[in-house]
MIDOLUM-757550 format. One record per residue (C-alpha): residue in one letter; x negated, y, z. Coordinates in pm, whole numbers. Each point is the difference from the previous one (the first is absolute). Example, Ala and Ser with C-alpha at 12.3 -4.5 7.8 and 13.67 -1.06 7.14 Angstrom:
2
+--------+--------+--------+--------+
! residu !     px !     py !     pz !
+--------+--------+--------+--------+
!      A !  -1230 !   -450 !    780 !
!      S !   -137 !    344 !    -66 !
+--------+--------+--------+--------+
END
This chain:
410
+--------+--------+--------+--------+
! residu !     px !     py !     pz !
+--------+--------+--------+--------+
!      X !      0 !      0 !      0 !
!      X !   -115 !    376 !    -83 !
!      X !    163 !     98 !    317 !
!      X !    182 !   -146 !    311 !
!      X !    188 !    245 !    247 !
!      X !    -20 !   -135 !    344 !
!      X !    164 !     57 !    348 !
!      X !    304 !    171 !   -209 !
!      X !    379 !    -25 !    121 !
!      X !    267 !    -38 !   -264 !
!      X !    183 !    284 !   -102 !
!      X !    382 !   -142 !     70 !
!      X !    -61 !   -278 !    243 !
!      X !   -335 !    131 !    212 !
!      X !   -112 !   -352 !    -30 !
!      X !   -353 !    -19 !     12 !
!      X !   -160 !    -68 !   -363 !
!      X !   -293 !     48 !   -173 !
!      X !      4 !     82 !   -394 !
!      X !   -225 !   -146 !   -276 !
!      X !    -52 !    169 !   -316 !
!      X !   -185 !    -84 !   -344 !
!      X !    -49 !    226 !   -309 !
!      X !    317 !    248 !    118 !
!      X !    225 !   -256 !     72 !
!      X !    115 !   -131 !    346 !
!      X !    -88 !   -391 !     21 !
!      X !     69 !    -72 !    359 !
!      X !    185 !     47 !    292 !
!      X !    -65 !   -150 !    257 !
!      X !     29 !    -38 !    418 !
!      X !   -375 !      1 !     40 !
!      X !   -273 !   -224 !   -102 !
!      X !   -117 !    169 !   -367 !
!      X !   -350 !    -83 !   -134 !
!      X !   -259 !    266 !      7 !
!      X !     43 !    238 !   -320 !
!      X !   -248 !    245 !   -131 !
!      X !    166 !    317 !    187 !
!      X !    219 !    -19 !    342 !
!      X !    208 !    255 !    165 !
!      X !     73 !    -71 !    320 !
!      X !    361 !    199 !     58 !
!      X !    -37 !    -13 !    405 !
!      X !    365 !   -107 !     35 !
!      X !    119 !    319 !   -244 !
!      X !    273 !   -102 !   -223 !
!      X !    -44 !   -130 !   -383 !
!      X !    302 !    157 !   -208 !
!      X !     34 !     44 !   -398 !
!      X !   -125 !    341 !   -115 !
!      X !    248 !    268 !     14 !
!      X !    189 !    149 !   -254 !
!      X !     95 !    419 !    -81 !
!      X !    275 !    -35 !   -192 !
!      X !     73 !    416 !    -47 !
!      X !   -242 !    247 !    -29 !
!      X !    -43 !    313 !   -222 !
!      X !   -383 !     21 !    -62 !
!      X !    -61 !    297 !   -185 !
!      X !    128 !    228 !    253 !
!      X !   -179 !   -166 !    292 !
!      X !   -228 !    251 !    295 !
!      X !    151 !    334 !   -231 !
!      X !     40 !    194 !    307 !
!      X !   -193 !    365 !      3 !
!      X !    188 !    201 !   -249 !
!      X !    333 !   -231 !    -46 !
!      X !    169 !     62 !    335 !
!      X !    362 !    -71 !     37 !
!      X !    107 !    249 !    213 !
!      X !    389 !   -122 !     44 !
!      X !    -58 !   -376 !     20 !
!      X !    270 !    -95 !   -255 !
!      X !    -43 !   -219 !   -272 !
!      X !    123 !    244 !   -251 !
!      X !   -297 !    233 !     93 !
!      X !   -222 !   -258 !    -30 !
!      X !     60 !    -71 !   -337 !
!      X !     -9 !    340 !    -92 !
!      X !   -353 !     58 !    134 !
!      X !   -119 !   -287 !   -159 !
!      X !    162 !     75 !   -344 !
!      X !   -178 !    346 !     15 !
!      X !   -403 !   -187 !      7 !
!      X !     66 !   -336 !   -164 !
!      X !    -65 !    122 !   -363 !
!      X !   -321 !    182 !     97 !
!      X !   -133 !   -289 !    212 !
!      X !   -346 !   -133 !   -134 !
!      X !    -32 !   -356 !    -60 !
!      X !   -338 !    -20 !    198 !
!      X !    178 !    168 !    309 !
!      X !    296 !   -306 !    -45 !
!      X !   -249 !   -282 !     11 !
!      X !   -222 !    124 !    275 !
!      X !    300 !     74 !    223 !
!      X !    190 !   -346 !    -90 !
!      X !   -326 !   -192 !     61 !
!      X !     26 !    153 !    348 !
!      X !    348 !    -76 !     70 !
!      X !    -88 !   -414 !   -121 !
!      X !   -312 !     15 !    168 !
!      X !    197 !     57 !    305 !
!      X !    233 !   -268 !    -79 !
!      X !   -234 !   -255 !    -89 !
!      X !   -125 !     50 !    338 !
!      X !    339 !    -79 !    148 !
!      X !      0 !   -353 !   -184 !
!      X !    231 !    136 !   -341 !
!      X !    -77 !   -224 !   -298 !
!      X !    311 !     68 !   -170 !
!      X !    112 !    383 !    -75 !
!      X !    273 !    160 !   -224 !
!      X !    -53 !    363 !    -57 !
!      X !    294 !    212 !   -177 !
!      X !   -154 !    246 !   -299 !
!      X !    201 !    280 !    -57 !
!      X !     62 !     -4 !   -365 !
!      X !    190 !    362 !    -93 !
!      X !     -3 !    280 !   -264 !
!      X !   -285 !    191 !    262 !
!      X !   -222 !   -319 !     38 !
!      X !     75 !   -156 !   -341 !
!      X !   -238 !   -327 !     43 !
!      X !   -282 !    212 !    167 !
!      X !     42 !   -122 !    335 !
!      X !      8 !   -395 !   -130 !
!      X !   -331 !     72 !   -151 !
!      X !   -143 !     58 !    315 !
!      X !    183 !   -296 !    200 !
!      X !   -103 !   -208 !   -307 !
!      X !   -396 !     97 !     98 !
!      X !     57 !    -63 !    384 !
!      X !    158 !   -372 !   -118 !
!      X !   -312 !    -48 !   -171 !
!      X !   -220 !    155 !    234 !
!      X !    167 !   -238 !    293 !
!      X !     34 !   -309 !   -214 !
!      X !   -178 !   -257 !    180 !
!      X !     90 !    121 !    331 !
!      X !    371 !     21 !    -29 !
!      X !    318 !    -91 !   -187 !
!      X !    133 !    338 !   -125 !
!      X !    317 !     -3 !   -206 !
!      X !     98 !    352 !   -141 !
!      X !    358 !    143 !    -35 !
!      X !    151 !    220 !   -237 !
!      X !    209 !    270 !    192 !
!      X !    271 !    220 !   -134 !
!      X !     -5 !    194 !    288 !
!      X !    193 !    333 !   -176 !
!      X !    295 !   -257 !   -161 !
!      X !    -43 !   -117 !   -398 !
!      X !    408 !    -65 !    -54 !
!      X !     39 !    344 !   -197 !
!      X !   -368 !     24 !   -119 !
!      X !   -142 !   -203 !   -286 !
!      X !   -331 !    169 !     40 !
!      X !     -3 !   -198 !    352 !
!      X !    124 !   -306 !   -189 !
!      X !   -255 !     45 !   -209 !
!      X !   -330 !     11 !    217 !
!      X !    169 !   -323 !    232 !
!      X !    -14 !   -177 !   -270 !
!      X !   -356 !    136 !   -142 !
!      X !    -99 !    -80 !    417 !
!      X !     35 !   -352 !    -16 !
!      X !   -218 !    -55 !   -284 !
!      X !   -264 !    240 !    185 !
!      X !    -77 !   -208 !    297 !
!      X !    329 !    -28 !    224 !
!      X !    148 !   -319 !    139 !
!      X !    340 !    106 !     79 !
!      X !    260 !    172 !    -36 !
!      X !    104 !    250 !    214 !
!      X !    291 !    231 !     54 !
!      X !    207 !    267 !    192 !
!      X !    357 !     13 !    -97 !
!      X !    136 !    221 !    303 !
!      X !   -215 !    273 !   -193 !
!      X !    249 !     15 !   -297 !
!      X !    278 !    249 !     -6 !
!      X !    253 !   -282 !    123 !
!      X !    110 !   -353 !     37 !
!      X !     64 !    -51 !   -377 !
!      X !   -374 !     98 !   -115 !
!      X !    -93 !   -180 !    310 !
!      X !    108 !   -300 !   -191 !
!      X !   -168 !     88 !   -307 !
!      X !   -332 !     90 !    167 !
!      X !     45 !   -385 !    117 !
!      X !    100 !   -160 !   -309 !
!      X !   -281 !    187 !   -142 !
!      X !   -249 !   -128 !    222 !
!      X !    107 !   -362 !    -94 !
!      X !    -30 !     64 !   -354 !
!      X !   -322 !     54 !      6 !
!      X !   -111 !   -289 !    313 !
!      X !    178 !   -238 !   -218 !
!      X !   -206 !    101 !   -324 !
!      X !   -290 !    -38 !    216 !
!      X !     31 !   -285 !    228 !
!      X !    -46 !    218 !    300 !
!      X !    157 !      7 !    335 !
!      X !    218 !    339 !    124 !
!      X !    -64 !    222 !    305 !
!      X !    183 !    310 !     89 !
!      X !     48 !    234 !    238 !
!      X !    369 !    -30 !     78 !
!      X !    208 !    273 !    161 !
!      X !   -264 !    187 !    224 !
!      X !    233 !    250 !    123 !
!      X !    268 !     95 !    295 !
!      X !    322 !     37 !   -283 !
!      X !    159 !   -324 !     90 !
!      X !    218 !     18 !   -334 !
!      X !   -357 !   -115 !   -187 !
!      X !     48 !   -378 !    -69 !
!      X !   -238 !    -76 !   -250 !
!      X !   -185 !   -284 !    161 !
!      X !    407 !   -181 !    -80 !
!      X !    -39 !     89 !   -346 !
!      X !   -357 !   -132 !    -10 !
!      X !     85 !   -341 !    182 !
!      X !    293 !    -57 !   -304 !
!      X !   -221 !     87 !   -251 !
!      X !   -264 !   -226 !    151 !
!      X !    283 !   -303 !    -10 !
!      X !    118 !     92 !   -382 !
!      X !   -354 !    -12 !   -128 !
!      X !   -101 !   -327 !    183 !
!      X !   -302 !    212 !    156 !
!      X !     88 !   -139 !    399 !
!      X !   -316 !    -67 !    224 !
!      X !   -178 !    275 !   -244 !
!      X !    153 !    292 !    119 !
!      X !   -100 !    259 !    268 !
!      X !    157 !    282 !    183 !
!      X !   -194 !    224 !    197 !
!      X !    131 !    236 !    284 !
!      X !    402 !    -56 !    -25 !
!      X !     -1 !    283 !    253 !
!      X !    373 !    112 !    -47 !
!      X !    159 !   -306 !     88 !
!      X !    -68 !     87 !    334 !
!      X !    249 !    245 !    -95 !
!      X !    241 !   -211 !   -126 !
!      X !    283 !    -82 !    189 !
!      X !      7 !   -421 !     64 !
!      X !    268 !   -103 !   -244 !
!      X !   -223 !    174 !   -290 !
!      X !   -328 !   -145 !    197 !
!      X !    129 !   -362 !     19 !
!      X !     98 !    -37 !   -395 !
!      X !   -288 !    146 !    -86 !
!      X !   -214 !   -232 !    205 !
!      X !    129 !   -288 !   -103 !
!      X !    -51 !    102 !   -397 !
!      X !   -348 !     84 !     97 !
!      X !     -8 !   -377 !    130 !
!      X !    155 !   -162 !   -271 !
!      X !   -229 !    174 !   -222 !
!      X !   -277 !    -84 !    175 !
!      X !   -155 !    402 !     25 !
!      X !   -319 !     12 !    238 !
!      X !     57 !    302 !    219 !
!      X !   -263 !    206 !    116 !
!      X !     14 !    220 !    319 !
!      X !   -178 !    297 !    -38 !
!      X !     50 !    102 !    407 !
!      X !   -326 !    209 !     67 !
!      X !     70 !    267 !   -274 !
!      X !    391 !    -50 !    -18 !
!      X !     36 !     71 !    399 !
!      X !   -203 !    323 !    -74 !
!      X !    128 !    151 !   -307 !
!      X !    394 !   -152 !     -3 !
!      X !    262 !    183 !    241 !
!      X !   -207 !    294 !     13 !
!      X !    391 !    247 !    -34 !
!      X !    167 !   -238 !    271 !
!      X !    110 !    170 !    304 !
!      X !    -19 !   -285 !    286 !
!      X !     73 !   -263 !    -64 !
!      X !   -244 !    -45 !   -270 !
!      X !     17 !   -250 !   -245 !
!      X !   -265 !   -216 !     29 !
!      X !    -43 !    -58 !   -380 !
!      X !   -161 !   -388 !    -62 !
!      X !    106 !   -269 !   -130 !
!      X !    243 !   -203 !    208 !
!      X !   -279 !   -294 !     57 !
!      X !    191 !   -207 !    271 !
!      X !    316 !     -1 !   -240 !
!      X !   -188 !    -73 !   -333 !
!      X !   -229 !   -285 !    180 !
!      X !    352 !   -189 !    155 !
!      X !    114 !    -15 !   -356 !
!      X !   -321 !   -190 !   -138 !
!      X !   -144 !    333 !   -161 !
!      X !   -360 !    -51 !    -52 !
!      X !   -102 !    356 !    212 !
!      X !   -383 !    132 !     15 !
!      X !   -170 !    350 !     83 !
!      X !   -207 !    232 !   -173 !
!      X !   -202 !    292 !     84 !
!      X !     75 !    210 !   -289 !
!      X !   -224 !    317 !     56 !
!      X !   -347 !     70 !    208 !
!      X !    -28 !    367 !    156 !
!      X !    185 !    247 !   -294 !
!      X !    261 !    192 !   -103 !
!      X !    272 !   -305 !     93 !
!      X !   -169 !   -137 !    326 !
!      X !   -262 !    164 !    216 !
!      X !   -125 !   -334 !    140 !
!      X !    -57 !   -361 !    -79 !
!      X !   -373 !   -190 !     30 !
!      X !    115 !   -289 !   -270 !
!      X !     58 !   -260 !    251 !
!      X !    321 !   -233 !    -89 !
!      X !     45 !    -61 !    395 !
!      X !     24 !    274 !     74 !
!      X !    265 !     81 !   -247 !
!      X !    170 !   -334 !    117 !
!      X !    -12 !    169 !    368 !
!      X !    186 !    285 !   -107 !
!      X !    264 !   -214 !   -173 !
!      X !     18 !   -178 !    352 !
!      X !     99 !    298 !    160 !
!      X !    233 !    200 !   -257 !
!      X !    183 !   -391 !    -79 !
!      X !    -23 !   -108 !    353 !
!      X !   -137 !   -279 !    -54 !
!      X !   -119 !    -82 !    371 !
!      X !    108 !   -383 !     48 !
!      X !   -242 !   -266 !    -21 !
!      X !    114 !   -130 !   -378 !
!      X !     88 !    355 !   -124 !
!      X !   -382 !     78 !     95 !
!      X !   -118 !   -322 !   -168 !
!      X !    205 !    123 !   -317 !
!      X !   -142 !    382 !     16 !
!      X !   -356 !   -169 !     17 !
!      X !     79 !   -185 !   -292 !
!      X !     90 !    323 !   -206 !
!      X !   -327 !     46 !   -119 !
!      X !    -91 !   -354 !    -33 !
!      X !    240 !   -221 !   -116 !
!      X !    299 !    153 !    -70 !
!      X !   -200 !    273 !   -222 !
!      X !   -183 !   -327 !   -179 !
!      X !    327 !   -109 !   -141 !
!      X !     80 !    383 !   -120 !
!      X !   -290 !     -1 !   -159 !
!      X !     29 !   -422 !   -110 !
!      X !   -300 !    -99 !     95 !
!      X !    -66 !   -358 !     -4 !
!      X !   -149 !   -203 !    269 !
!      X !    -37 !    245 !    256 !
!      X !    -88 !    -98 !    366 !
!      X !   -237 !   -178 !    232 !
!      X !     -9 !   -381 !   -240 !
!      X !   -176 !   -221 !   -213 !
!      X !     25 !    129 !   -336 !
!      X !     11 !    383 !     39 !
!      X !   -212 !    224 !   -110 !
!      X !   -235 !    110 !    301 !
!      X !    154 !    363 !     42 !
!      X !     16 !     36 !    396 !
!      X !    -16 !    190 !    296 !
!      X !   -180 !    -67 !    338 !
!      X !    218 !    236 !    156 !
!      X !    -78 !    102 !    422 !
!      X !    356 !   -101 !    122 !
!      X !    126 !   -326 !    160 !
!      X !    383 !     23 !    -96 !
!      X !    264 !    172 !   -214 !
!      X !     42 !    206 !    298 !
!      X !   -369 !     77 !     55 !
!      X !    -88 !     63 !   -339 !
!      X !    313 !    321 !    -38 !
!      X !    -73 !    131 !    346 !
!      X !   -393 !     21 !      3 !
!      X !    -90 !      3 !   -380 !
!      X !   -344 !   -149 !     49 !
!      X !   -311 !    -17 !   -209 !
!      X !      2 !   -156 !   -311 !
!      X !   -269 !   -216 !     98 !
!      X !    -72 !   -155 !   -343 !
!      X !    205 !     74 !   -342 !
!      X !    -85 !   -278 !   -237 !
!      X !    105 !    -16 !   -371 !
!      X !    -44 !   -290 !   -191 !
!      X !   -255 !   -134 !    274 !
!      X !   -203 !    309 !     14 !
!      X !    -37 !    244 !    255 !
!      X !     85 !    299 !    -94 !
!      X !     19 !    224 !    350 !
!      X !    -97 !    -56 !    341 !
!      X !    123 !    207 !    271 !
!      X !   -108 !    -22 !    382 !
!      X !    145 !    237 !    291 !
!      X !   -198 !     18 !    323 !
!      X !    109 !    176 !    363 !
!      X !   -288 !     -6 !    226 !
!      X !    180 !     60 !    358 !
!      X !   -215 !    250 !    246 !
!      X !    175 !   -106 !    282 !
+--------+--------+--------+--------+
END
């Protein structure tokens, strides 16, 4: 073997195990009692888990802070600020800020990462270009699929039409969308129907951002889950945010749901950056304005979370780190019982694996060898103290190491 990992604990059992790998590729698992391989990692008891996954991020606006302020907080704003510098941003300035923001997030344990490109008459394909450069800059050191973003609506403009379609024969993997920025609910629909036209031409999978506002008569992500079902797209479909169904009152909440089920959508929770900007006009009581994750999971909906922005015009915060996302969505969801936390853990790990179909994925012979030692113990452990990311492996090879150390002076 190339490498064994000893002294580990499993990821959903905390059985001790140790982990055998040869040429990338996970060849045993075992109790104890491996032969010697050419490199050993002895985890101390830390936990062996699959690598993580981001599944929503916006790259090319990562760390713009000085300059970019959003001075009311709203979403609305934010988009404005960032409409006003996109066209004038310089390539080089993209890919040395996005290398920072995956840097980071390699060091968390991400191996898998969907970015969102925003693909509009003030962009055109400029910011692609330079997501298409940080892909190939990052290309042995992390899965990065690239999607094509609508963010300003294409129903009523063919010039939009125009560059999605020119995008996914540039470099992007999906295709993305944002109906609630149409007009209304009719070119809502078109804006979807659109958006399959051109995933079916190409083979690709489809994630939006669905109804990221407070108006609770925005329903899009119903329209998207029937359009998903008439084009025979289920399992490949993704909505991201859903934040005004926690408008909706529960008769419009529970047909939607169960659409969204039958279609098989993957949700994605946005919480960090929807808790901040949504609800920002509420008098108390505020809307909260996230996805309703304890609903969606009881029905069978596949439900991850994403970290969509790192310290700009949208969200002053974030350090790419998936559990810590995961945390928030354990707070804002609720999500406090022991198999509720064991689900949140798994938002960024298993559950976002099958968004993003990735085969094989876990701790067992036959995987590729993309893991995590992570510093935790438990489910429980691993959300409340976010520890080191002792090791991040991919495909057998190191990639990070990270060590904390308190020295106590008393």
């Amino acid at each position: 073997m190339d490498l064994v990992i000893r002294n580990a604990r499993l990821d959903k059992t905390g059985a001790p195990v140790e982990v055998g790998i040869e040429n990338g590729i996970i060849t045993a698992v075992a109790a104890g009692g491996l032969p010697a391989a050419a490199a050993e990692i002895d985890a101390e008891g830390a936990m062996v888990s699959p690598a993580l996954v981001e599944t929503h991020f916006h790259l090319e606006n990562a760390l713009i802070w000085e300059g970019a302020l959003n001075h009311s907080g709203t979403l609305e704003e934010a988009i404005a600020v960032y409409a006003a510098i996109k066209h004038d941003m310089p390539i080089a300035d993209i890919v040395d800020r996005a290398s920072l923001a995956l840097r980071a997030a390699i060091g968390h344990g991400v191996q898998w990462f969907r970015s969102h490109v925003d693909i509009d008459r003030v962009g055109q394909l400029r910011l692609l270009a330079g997501n298409v450069a940080v892909r190939e800059r990052f290309r042995d050191a992390i899965d990065l699929q690239l999607i094509a973003f609508p963010q300003m609506g294409m129903a009523r403009d063919p010039e939009v039409i125009d560059l999605m379609w020119r995008a996914m024969d540039a470099g992007a993997d999906v295709v993305g969308g944002m109906p609630h920025a149409e007009r209304d609910m009719d070119d809502a629909a078109r804006h979807i129907e659109i958006a399959f036209e051109i995933a079916r031409a190409h083979d690709a999978d489809i994630d939006m951002h669905i109804d990221e506002t407070d108006d609770p008569a925005w329903h899009s992500l119903e329209l998207l889950a029937e359009q998903t079902i008439a084009n025979g797209w289920q399992g490949r479909v993704t909505a991201g945010h859903c934040c005004a169904m926690s408008a909706w009152d529960d008769a419009l909440a529970e047909r939607v749901i169960a659409k969204v089920a039958e279609a098989r959508l993957n949700v994605i929770t946005i919480a960090p950056i929807n808790l901040m900007l949504q609800g920002r006009a509420d008098k108390h009581p505020k809307r909260r304005g996230i996805a309703r994750v304890k609903e969606l999971l009881a029905a069978g909906v596949n439900v991850s979370c994403g970290q969509d922005d790192l310290q700009n015009m949208f969200y002053s915060y974030g350090n790419m780190d998936p559990l810590e996302v995961a945390f928030i969505v354990a707070h804002a969801a609720h999500m406090s019982a022991p198999a509720e936390i064991e689900a949140v853990f798994d938002m960024p790990r298993y559950h976002a694996a099958r968004n993003f179909r990735i085969e094989n994925y876990g701790v067992m012979v036959g995987a590729p060898a993309n893991l995590i030692i992570l510093d935790a113990t438990s489910a429980v452990d691993a959300l409340r103290r976010r520890g080191d990311r002792r090791f991040v492996i991919r495909h057998g090879r190191v990639l990070a190491q990270t060590r904390s150390h308190t020295t106590w002076r008393f």
